[in-house]
C-alpha positions in Angstrom: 30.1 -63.0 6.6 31.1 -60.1 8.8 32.2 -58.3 6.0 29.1 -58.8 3.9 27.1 -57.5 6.4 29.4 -54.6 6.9 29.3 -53.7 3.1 25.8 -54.5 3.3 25.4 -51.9 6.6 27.6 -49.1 4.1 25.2 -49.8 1.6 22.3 -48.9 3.7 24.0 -46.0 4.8 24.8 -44.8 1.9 21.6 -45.5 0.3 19.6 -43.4 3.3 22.2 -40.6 3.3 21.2 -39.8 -0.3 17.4 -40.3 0.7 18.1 -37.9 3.4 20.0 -35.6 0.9 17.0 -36.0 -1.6 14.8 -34.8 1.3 16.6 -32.5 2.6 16.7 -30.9 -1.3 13.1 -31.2 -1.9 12.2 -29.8 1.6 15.1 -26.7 0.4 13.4 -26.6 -2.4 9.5 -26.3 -1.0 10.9 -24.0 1.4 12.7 -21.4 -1.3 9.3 -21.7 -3.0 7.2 -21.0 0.4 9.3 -18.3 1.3 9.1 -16.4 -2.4 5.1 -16.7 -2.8 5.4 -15.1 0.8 7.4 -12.1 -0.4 5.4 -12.2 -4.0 2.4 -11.5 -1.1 4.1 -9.0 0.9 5.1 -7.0 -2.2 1.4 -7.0 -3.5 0.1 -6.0 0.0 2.7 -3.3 0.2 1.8 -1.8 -3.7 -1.8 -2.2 -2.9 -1.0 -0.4 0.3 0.9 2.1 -1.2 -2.0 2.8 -4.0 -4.1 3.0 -1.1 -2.2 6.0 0.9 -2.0 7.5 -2.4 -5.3 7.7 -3.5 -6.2 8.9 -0.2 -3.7 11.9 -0.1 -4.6 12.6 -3.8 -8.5 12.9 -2.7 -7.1 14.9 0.1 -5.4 17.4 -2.2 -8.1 17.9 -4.0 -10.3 18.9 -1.5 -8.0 21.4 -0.3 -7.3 22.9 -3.4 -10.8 23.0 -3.9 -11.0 24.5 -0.7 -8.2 27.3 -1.7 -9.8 27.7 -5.4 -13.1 28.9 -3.5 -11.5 31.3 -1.0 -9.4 32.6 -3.6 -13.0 33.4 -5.3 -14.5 34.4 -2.5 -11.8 36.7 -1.7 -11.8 37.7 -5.3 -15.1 38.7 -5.5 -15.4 40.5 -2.2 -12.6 42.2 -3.9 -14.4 43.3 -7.3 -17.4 44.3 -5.7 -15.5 46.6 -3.2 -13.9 48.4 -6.3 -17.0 48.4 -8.0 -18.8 50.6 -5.1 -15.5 52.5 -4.6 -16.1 53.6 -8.7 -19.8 53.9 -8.1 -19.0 56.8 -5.5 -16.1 58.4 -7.7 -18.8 58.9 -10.5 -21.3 60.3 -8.6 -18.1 62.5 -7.5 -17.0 62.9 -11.5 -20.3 64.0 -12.5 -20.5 66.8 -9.7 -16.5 68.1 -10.3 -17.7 68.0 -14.4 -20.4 69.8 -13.5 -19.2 72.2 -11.9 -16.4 72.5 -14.3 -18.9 72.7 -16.8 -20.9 75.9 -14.7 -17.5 77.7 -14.5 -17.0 77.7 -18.0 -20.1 78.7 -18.3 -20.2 81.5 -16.1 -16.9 82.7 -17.0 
């Protein structure tokens, strides 16, 4: 009888070692699939991060090209009217030399 309940004891054993084994697999298993739906979320926090950052420097750009397209007219403008007066004065200066010219001729 000894040896019947030693067979009996391997038996056991061997039958809980592969119920351990099973366990041990499904709890690999669970864990493998815990531990990808945890990167799947880190990834999708990261892109919507990184969208994020983006749009925000994108906006930011924007603004200060906006800001640079304005100056630029600004400055442009400034600009034109400057050379407008400038011409202003060298017609009133144009029609006096022609004039003048014009006398000489004349008187000559």
């Amino acid at each position: 009888m000894i040896k019947a309940d030693i067979l009996s004891q391997i038996k056991k054993a061997e039958e809980d070692t592969r119920t351990m084994i099973s366990e041990a697999n499904e709890a690999k298993a669970k864990k493998i699939l815990e531990a990808k739906n945890q990167s799947r979320e880190l990834i999708n926090e990261a892109k919507n991060e990184s969208a994020a950052i983006a749009d925000t420097k994108i906006s930011q750009a924007k603004e200060k090209m906006k800001s640079e397209k304005e100056k630029m007219l600004k400055e442009g403008i400034t600009a034109a009217e400057s050379i407008k007066s400038k011409a202003n004065s060298n017609v009133a200066k144009a029609t006096e030399y022609l004039v003048e010219q014009f006398e000489r001729s004349m008187h000559a």
